[in-house]
C-alpha positions in Angstrom: 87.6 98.3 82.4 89.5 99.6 79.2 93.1 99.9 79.9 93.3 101.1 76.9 91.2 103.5 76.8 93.2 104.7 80.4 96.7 104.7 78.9 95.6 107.1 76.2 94.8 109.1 78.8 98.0 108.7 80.8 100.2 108.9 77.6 98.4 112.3 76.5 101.2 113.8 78.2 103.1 113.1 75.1 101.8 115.8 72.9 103.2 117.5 70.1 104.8 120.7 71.0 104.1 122.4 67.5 105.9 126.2 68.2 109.0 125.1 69.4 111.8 122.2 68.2 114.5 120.8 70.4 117.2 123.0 68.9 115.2 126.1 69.8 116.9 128.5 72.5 115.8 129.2 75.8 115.1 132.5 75.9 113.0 132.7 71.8 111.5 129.4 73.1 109.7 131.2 76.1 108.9 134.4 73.7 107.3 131.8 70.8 105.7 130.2 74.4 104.2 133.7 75.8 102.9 134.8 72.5 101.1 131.3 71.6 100.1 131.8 75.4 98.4 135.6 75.0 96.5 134.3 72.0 92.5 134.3 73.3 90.5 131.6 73.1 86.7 130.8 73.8 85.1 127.7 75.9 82.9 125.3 74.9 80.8 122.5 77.5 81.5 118.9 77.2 78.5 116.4 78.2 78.2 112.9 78.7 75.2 111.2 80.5 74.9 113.9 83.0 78.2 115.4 83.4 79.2 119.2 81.8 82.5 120.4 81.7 83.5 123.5 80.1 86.6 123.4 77.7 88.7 125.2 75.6 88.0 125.4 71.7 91.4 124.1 70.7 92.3 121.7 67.9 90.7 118.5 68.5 93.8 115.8 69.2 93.8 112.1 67.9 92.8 109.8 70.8 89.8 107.3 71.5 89.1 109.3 74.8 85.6 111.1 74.9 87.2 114.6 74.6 91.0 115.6 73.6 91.5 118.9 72.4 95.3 120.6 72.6 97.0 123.5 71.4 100.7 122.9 71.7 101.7 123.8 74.9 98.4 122.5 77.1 96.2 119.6 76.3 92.8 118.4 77.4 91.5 114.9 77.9 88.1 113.5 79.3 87.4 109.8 79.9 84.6 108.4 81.4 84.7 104.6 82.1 82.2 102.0 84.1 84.1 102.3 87.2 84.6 104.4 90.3 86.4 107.4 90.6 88.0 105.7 93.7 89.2 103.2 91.5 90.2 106.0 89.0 92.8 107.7 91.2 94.4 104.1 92.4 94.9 103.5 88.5 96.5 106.6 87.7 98.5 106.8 90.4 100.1 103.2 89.6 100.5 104.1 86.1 102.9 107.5 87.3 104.6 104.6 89.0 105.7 102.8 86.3 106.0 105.3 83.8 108.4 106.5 86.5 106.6 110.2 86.6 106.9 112.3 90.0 103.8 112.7 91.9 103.7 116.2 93.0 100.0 116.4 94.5 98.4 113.5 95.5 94.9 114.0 97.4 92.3 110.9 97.7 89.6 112.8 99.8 89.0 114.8 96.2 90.1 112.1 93.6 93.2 114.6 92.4 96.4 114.1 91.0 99.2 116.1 89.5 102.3 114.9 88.2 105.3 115.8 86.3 106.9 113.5 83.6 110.1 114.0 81.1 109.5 114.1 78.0 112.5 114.5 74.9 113.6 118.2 76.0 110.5 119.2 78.0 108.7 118.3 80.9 105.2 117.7 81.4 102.9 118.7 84.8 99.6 117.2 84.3 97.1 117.2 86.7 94.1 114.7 87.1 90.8 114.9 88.6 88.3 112.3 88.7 84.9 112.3 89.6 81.4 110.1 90.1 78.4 110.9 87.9 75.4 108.5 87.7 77.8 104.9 87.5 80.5 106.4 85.6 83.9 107.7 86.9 84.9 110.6 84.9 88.8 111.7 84.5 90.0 115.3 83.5 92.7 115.6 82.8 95.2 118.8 81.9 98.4 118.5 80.6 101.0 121.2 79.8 104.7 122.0 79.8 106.2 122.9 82.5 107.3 126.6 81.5 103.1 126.8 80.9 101.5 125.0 83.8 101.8 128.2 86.2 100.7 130.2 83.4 97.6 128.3 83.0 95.9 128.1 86.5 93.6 130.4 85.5 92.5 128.1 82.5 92.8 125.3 85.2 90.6 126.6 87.7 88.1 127.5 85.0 87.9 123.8 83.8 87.7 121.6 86.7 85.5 124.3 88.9 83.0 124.3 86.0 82.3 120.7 86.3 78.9 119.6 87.5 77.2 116.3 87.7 73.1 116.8 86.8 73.7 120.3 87.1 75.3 120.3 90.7 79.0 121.6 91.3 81.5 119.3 92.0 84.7 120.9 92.1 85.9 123.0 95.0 88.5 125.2 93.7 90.0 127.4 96.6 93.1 126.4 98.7 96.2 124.3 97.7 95.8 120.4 98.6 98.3 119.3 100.7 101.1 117.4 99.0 101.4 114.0 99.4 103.1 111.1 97.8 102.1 107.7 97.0 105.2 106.2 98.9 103.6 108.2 101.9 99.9 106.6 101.5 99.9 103.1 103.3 98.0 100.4 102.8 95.6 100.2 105.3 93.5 96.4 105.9 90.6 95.1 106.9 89.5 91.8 108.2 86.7 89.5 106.4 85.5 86.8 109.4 83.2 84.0 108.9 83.2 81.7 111.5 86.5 79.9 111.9 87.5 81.5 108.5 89.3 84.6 107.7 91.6 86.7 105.4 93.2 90.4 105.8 92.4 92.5 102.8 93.1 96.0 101.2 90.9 99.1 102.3 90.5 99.7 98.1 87.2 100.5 96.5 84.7 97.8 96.5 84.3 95.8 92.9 80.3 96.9 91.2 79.8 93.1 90.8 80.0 92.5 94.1 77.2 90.7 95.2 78.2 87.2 95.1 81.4 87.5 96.7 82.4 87.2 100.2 85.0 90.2 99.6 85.6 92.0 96.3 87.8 95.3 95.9 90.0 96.5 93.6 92.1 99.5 93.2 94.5 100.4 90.0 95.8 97.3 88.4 94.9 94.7 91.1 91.8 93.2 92.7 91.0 91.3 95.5 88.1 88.7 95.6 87.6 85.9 98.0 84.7 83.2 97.2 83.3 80.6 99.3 82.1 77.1 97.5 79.9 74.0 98.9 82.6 71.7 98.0 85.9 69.9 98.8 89.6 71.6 98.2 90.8 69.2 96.0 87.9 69.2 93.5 88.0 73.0 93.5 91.6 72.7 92.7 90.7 70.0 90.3 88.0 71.5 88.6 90.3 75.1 88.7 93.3 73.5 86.5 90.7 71.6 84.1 89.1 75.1 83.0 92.3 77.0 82.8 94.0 74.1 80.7 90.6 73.9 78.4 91.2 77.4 77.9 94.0 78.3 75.0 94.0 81.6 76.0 94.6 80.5 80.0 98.1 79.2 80.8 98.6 78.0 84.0 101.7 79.0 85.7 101.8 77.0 88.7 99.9 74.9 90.9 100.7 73.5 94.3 99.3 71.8 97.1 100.4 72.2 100.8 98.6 69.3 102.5 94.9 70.5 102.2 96.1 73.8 100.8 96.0 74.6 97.3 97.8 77.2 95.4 97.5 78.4 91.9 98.7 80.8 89.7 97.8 81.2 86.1 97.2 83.9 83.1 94.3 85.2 81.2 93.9 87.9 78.9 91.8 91.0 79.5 91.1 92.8 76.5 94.8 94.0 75.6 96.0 93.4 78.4 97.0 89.8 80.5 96.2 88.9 84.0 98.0 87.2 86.1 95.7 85.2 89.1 97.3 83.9 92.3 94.8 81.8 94.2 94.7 79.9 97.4 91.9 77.2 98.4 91.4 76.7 101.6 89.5 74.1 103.3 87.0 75.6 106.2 83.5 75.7 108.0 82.9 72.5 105.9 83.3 75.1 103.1 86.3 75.6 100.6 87.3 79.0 100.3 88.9 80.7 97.0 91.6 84.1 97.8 92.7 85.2 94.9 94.5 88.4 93.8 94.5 89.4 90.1 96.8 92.1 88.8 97.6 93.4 85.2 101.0 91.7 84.2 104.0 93.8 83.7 102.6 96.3 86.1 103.2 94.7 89.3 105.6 96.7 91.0 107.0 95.3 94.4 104.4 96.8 96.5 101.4 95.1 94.6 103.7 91.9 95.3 104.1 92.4 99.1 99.9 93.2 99.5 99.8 90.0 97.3 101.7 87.9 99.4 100.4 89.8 103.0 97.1 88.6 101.7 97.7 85.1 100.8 99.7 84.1 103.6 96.8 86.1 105.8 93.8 83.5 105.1 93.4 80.8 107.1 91.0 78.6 109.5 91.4 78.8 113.4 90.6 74.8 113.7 91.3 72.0 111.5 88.4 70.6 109.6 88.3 67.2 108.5 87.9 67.1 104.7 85.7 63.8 104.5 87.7 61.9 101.8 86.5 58.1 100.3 89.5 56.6 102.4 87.6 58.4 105.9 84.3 57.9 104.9 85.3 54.1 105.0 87.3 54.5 107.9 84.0 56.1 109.3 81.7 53.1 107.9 84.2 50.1 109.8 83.9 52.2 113.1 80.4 52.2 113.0 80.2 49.1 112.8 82.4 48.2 115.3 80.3 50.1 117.7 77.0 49.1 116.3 77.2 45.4 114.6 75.1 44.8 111.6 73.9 48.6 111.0 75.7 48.7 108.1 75.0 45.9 106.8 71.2 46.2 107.4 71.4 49.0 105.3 73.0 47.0 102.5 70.6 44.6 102.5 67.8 46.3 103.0 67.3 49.9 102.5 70.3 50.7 100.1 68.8 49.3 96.6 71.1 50.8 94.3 74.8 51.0 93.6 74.8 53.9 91.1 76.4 56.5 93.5 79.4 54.5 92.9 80.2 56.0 89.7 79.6 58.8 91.5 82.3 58.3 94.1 79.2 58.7 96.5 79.0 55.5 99.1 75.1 55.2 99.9 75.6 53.2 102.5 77.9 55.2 104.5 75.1 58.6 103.5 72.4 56.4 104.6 73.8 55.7 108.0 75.5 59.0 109.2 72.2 60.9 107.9 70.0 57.8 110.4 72.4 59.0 113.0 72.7 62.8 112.9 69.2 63.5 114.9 69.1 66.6 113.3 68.5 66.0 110.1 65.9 63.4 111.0 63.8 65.6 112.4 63.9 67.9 109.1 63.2 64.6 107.3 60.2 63.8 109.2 58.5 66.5 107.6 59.2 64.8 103.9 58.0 61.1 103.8 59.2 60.9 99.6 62.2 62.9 98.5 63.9 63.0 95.4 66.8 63.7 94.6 69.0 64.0 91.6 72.6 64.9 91.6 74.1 66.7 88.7 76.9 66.9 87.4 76.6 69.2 84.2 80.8 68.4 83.6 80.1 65.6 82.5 76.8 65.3 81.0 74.9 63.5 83.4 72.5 63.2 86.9 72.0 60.7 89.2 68.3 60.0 90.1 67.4 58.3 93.5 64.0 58.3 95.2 64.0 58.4 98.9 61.5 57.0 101.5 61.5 58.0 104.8 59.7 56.3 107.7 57.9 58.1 111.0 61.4 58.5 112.7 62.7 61.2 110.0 65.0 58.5 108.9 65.8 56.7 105.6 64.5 53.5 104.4 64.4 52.8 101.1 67.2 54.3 99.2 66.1 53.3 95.1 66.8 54.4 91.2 63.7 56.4 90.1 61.5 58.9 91.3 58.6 59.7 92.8 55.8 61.4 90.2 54.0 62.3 93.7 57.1 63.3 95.9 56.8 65.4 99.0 60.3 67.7 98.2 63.0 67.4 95.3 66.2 68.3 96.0 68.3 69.0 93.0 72.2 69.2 94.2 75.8 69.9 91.8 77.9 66.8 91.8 80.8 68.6 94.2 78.3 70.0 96.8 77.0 67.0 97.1 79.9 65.2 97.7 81.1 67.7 100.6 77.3 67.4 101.8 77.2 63.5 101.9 80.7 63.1 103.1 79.7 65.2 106.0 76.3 64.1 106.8 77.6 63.6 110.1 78.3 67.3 110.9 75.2 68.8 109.5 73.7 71.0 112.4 71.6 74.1 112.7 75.0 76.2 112.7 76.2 74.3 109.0 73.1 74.0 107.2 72.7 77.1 105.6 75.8 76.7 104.3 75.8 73.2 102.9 72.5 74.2 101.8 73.4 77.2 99.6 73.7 75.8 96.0 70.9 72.9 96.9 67.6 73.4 94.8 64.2 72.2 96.4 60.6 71.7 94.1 58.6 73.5 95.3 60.9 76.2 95.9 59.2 77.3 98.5 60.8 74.3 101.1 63.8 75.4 101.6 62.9 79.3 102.7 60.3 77.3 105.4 63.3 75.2 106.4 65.7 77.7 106.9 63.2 79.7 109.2 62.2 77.2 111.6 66.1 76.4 111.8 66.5 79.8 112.5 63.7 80.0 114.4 65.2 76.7 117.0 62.5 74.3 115.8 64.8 71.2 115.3 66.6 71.7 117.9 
C-alpha cells in the first residue's frame, strides 16, 4: 500500500490559509473568514472505477492524491488505494496518533473519523470517511479551520451523502456518531488452532493475499501473518538469516534461539518506507511454524509493541515434538538394532545401494528402515512397485535422483542412483521437507500425512489427490 500516497492525505491538513496571516486580529480575521465563507460556489462529481462523489469547484491543490481541491479555509482530498476501507480507518487513526492530533469522532461501524490538529496559529478539524467500491478503499477527506468547520456542515453533508458506489448510496447522513476515542477501542483477539499448535491474534482486517497463509490481518501500520512450512526449525531459521543477509537492502537486527525456538527480527524497505519484522519459529505437528508481526518503523507506538509482544509470547505447541536431528536419527538407527539384530545392516548390504543422500545429510539407511517399519506407509507403498524420487534443492543448484523398488509387502528393497523411464509414481520433494519427512518416517500416519505431504509433487499428478482420499476415506488404516 502507498504510505505515501496516505500521508499526503493525512498532511493535507496543512493548507495554506491564503486570506488571513498570523499577525491578523481576531475579530478582521473572522470578517475576511465570513466573507471568503458567503462567496457561492458550484459542485462538480469525482469518478474513479465506479465511485462518484460530488465536490466543490475550488482551486485544484498540489498533491499526488486522486482529487485535492481547497480554497483557503476548507480543503478536499480523495484517495483511493488497493486496500480495505477497514484497513483505511486503522491507518488513519494511527497516523492522528503520532502526529499527536485529537480524535474527536471515532466510529468503525461507518469507517469515520474526525480529528483536530494545531497548526502555526490555527487549528485544523478534518474529518475522514472511507469507503469500499469494487477492490478499492476510497478516503474523503475534509479539512478546514476550526473557526470554519461548523460553518461548513452543510458543504459536509452535501459531500460525503452524495457518495455512491455503482450508482448506490453509501453515506447515511442523519444523526451524530457517538464519540469515541481510539484509547477507548480495545483490541479484541482471536485464536488460530491447528492441532497441538496455536497463536492469539488481532480481530484487524484480513490481508487480500491471503490464501496461503494460516492467518493474515493487518490494520494501520502493522500486520500479522502466521505460515506453516514442511520443514525443521533450524533450517527455517537458517535459510531465514541467509536471505535477509543476501539482501543489501535487509539488515538483520537480531536473531536468537531458545532451545528449539527461534526468534528474529530484521528490516526491509517498503517503498519509502522501512519495516521492521519480528518473527518466531516454532517447531510443531511435525511442522515449523513462522509468527511474525511486521510494522512500519518509527511508527510503532507502545501499544503496537504490547499486541507485538501479546502475540509472540501467545504461540506455542501443547506437547513437545521431537525435532528428528542427525544425532537422533542415529540414536534411533543403534536402538533398532539393538532390538532387532542385523536389520540394519541387511539394509546396508543389501537394499541401500547408494550413499549419495550423504551429501545430503539424508541417512538412507535409517529412511529405509523406519519407512519398512511404519505399517502405514507400506500399505500406501504397495500400491507403487517403482517410485522415483528426486530431492531438490534449488539453493544450491542441485537434485538427488534415487529409484525405488518395492516388493509385495509395501516395503523397500532396492534403494539405487537412477530412475525408472517406466515408474509407477514420481515423487519430486524440496531438500528441507524432505529432511523433516525422512527424519520422521517413523511418525507418518493418516493424521500427519497431509501435512508432510503438502509441498510433495507426484507424476502423474493425479496420485496424490487418490492418496489423500482413501486416507481420508480409512483405507490404510
Amino acid at each position: 500500500m502507498e504510505f505515501n500516497k496516505l500521508f499526503g492525505v493525512m498532511l493535507i491538513i496543512l493548507i495554506t490559509v491564503t486570506f488571513a496571516a498570523c499577525s491578523t486580529p481576531e475579530q478582521k480575521f473572522q470578517d475576511q473568514l465570513d466573507k471568503a465563507m458567503s462567496e457561492k460556489f458550484d459542485y462538480s462529481e469525482f469518478s474513479y472505477d465506479g465511485f462518484t462523489v460530488q465536490y466543490p469547484v475550488w482551486p485544484a491543490a498540489e498533491s499526488d492524491v486522486e482529487l485535492s481541491v481547497s480554497r483557503g479555509y476548507c480543503s478536499v482530498a480523495v484517495n483511493a488505494e488497493k486496500i480495505t476501507a477497514e484497513q483505511w480507518f486503522g491507518m488513519i487513526g494511527d497516523a492522528i496518533e503520532q502526529q499527536e492530533g485529537k480524535i474527536i469522532i471515532s466510529d468503525k461501524s461507518k469507517n469515520l473519523i474526525r480529528y483536530s490538529m494545531p497548526y502555526q496559529n490555527f487549528t485544523m478539524v478534518s474529518e475522514n470517511r472511507i469507503y469500499d467500491c469494487k477492490g478499492n478503499g476510497i478516503a474523503v477527506t475534509i479539512t478546514c479551520i476550526d473557526q470554519a468547520f461548523a460553518k461548513s456542515q452543510d458543504m459536509i453533508d452535501k459531500i460525503f451523502g452524495s457518495a455512491k458506489c455503482d450508482g448506490k448510496q453509501m453515506t447515511e447522513t442523519k444523526g451524530e456518531p457517538e464519540t469515541k476515542t481510539s484509547e477507548q477501542e480495545k483490541t479484541v483477539y482471536k485464536t488460530y488452532k491447528e492441532d497441538d499448535f496455536s497463536v492469539k491474534y488481532p480481530d484487524w482486517a484480513k490481508l487480500q493475499d491471503n490464501a496461503e497463509h494460516k492467518v493474515g490481518v493487518s490494520k494501520g501500520i502493522c500486520s500479522v501473518v502466521v505460515d506453516m512450512h514442511n520443514a525443521l526449525p533450524k533450517d527455517i531459521y537458517n535459510w531465514y538469516k541467509k536471505a535477509i543477509n543476501d539482501n543489501d537492502d535487509n539488515n538483520l537486527l537480531d536473531s536468537s534461539a531458545e532451545g528449539d525456538t527461534y526468534y528474529i527480527t530484521y528490516d526491509m524497505p517498503y517503498e519509502d518506507k522501512t519495516i521492521i519484522s519480528t518473527s518466531k519459529v516454532i517447531y510443531c505437528n511435525y511442522q515449523s511454524y513462522i509468527i511474525q508481526v511486521l510494522c512500519v518503523e518509527g511508527m510503532i507506538t507502545e501499544e503496537y509493541e504490547e499486541i507485538r509482544d501479546y502475540i509472540i509470547e501467545s504461540s506455542g505447541c501443547a506437547k513437545e515434538y521431537e525435532i528428528p536431528t542427525p544425532e537422533k536419527v542415529e540414536e534411533a538407527k543403534k536402538e533398532a538394532e539393538e532390538e532387532d539384530p542385523g536389520a540394519i545392516e541387511e539394509i546396508e548390504d543389501e537394499i541401500v545401494k547408494t550413499n549419495a543422500g550423504e551429501e545430503f545429510g539424508i541417512d538412507e539407511e535409517a529412511v529405509v528402515y523406519f519407512i519398512n517399519s511404519n505399517d502405514f506407509f507400506t500399505k500406501i507403498m504397495k500400491d507403487f512397485p517403482k517410485a522415483n524420487i528426486v530431492i531438490e534443492d534449488p539453493e544450491n543448484n542441485r537434485e538427488l535422483d534415487l529409484r525405488v523398488e518395492i516388493d509385495n509387502d509395501g516395503k523397500i528393497e532396492l534403494l539405487e542412483d537412477g530412475s525408472f523411464s517406466d515408474a509407477d509414481v514420481t515423487l519430486k520433494v524440496p531438500l528441507r521437507d524432505a529432511l523433516n519427512i525422512f527424519g520422521n518416517a517413523q511418525n507418518i500416519n493418516p493424521l500427519t500425512l497431509i501435512g508432510f505431504a503438502a509441498n510433495v509433487q507426484t507424476d502423474p499428478l493425479e496420485v496424490k489427490d487418490e492418496v489423500i482420499k482413501k486416507v481420508l476415506r480409512g483405507e490404510y488404516n
